[in-house]
C-alpha positions in Angstrom: -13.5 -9.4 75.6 -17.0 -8.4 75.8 -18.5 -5.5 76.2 -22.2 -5.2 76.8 -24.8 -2.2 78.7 -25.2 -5.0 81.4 -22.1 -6.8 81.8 -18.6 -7.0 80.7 -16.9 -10.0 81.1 -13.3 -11.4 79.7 -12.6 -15.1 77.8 -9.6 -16.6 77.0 -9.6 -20.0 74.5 -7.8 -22.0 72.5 -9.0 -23.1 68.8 -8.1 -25.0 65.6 -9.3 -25.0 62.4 -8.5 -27.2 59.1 -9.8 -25.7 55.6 -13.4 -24.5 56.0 -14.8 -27.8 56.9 -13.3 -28.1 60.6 -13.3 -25.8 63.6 -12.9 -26.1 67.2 -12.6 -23.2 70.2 -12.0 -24.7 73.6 -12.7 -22.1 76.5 -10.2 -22.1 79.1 -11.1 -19.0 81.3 -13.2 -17.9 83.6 -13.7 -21.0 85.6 -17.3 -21.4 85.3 -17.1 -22.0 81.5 -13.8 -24.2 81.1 -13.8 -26.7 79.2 -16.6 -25.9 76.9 -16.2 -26.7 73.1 -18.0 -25.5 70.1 -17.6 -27.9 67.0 -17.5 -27.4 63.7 -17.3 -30.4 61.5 -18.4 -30.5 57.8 -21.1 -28.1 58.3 -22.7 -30.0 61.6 -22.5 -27.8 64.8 -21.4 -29.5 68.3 -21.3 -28.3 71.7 -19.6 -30.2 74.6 -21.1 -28.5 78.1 -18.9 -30.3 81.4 -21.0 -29.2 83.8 -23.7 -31.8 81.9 -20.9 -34.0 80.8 -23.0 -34.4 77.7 -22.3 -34.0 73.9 -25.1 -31.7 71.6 -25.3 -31.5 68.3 -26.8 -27.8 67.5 -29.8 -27.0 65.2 -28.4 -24.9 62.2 -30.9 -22.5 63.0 -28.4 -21.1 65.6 -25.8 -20.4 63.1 -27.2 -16.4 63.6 -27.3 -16.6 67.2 -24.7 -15.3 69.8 -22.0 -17.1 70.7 -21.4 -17.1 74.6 -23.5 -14.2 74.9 -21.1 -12.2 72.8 -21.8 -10.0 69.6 -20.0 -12.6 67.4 -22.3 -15.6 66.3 -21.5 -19.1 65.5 -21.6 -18.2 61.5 -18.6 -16.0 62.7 -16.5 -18.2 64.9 -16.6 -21.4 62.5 -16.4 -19.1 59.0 -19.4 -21.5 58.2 -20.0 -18.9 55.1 -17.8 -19.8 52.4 -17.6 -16.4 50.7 -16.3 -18.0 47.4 -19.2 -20.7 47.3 -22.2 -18.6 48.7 -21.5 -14.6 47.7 -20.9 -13.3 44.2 -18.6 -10.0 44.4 -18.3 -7.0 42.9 -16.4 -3.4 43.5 -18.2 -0.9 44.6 -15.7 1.8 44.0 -13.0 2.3 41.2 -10.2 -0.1 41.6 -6.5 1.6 41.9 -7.3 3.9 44.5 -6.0 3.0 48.4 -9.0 1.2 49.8 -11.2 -1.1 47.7 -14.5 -1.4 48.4 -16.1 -5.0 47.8 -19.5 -5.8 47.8 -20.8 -9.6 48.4 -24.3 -10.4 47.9 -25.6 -14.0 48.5 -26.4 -16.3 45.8 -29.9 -17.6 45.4 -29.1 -21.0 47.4 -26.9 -19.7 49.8 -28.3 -20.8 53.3 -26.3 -17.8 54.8 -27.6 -15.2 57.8 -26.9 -11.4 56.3 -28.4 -9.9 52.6 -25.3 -7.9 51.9 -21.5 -7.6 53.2 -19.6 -5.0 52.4 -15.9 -5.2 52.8 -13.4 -2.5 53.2 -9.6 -3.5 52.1 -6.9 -2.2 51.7 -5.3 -1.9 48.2 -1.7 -1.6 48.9 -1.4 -5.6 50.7 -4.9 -6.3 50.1 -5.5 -6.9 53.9 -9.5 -6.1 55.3 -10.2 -2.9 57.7 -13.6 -3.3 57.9 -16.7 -5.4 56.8 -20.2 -4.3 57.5 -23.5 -6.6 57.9 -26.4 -5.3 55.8 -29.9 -6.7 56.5 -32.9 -7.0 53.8 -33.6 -3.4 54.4 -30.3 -2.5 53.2 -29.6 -1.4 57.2 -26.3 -1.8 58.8 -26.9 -4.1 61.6 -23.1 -4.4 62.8 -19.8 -4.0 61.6 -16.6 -6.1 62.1 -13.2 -4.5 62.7 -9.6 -5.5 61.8 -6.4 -3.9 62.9 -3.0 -5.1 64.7 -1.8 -6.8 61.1 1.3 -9.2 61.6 3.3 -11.4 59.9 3.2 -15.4 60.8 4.7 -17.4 58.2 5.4 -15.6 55.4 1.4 -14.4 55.8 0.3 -10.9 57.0 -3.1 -11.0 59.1 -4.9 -9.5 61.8 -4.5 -10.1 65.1 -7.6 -8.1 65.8 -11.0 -9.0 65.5 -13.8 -6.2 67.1 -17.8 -6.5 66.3 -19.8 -3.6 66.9 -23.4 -3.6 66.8 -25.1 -0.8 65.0 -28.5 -0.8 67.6 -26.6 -0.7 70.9 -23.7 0.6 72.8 -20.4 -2.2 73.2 -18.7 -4.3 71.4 -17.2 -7.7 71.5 -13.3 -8.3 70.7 -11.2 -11.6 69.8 -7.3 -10.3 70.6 -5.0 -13.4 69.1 -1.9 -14.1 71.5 -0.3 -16.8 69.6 -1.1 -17.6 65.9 0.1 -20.6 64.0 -0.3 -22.5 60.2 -0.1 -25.3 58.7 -0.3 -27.3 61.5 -1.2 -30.9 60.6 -4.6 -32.4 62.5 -6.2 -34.9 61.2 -10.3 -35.3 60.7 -10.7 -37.2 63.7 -9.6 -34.6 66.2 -12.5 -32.7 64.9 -14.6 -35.5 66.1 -17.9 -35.2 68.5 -16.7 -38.4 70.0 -13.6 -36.8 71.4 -14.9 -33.4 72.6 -14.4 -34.8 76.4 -10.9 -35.4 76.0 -10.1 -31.9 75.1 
């Protein structure tokens, strides 16, 4: 669901992911973008458009860029930023209290989008609330929302997923209806080749 001053407009998809190397989002509603797909394969963007019929591979410039004219970007949908390889962490607040307060600035190499992230979690299952995007000003730019926390395997996560942008009024928000794990795919169903099959 998206929320914008101009427009609002509702998605539904279907997507798959394996480690951080592989994603995939298929849209299925409204009609006029079904069937698009947005690849994610070893750290090389894809689109498939069907109205064109034709396969792009993306620049990784648009890593930062909206995603279906939505608040969240493609660094967001395909969780290109490995927070263990490109952050280094630290608390910004005394640990034992309810809500820990974690603070991930990006290593020197790091080829990632925001200057800081700051994430709010909670101490008691260790599950986020919260995680704000810093710029190099040390601004705020948007902030990224977790709630509806469920069990799915043994797992507790959130089912709820809401951006909201710091410099305008709306918000965009990914609702999960079905959630699954260990699913086995293989590599080649994350494949450029196949994208018109799915």
């Amino acid at each position: 669901e998206v929320k914008k001053p101009a427009y609002e407009r509702k998605m539904s998809m279907e997507s798959w992911s394996k480690g951080t190397g592989h994603f995939l989002v298929r849209i299925l509603s409204p009609a006029q973008q079904a069937g698009q797909v947005t690849l994610k394969q070893k750290g090389r963007l894809w689109s498939f458009m069907p109205r064109l019929d034709r396969v792009i591979r993306l620049p990784s410039g648009v890593m930062g860029s909206a995603w279906m004219g939505s608040h969240f970007t493609y660094d967001d949908l395909s969780q290109a930023s490995h927070y263990d390889e490109d952050y280094i962490l630290s608390y910004e607040n005394e640990e034992g209290g309810a809500e820990w307060i974690l603070a991930l600035v990006p290593k020197p190499t790091a080829p990632v989008v925001w200057s800081k992230l700051r994430f709010f979690v909670r101490s008691s299952d260790r599950m986020p609330t919260r995680c704000d995007f810093l710029d190099e000003e040390g601004t705020i730019r948007r902030s990224l929302h977790f709630g509806d926390y469920r069990e799915v395997k043994g797992r507790k996560v959130p089912f709820l997923m809401e951006i909201r942008p710091t410099q305008e009024e709306g918000y965009s928000r990914i609702t999960y209806q079905e959630l699954d794990f260990d699913v086995a795919l293989k590599d080649s169903f994350f494949s450029p080749q196949g994208l018109r099959k799915r």
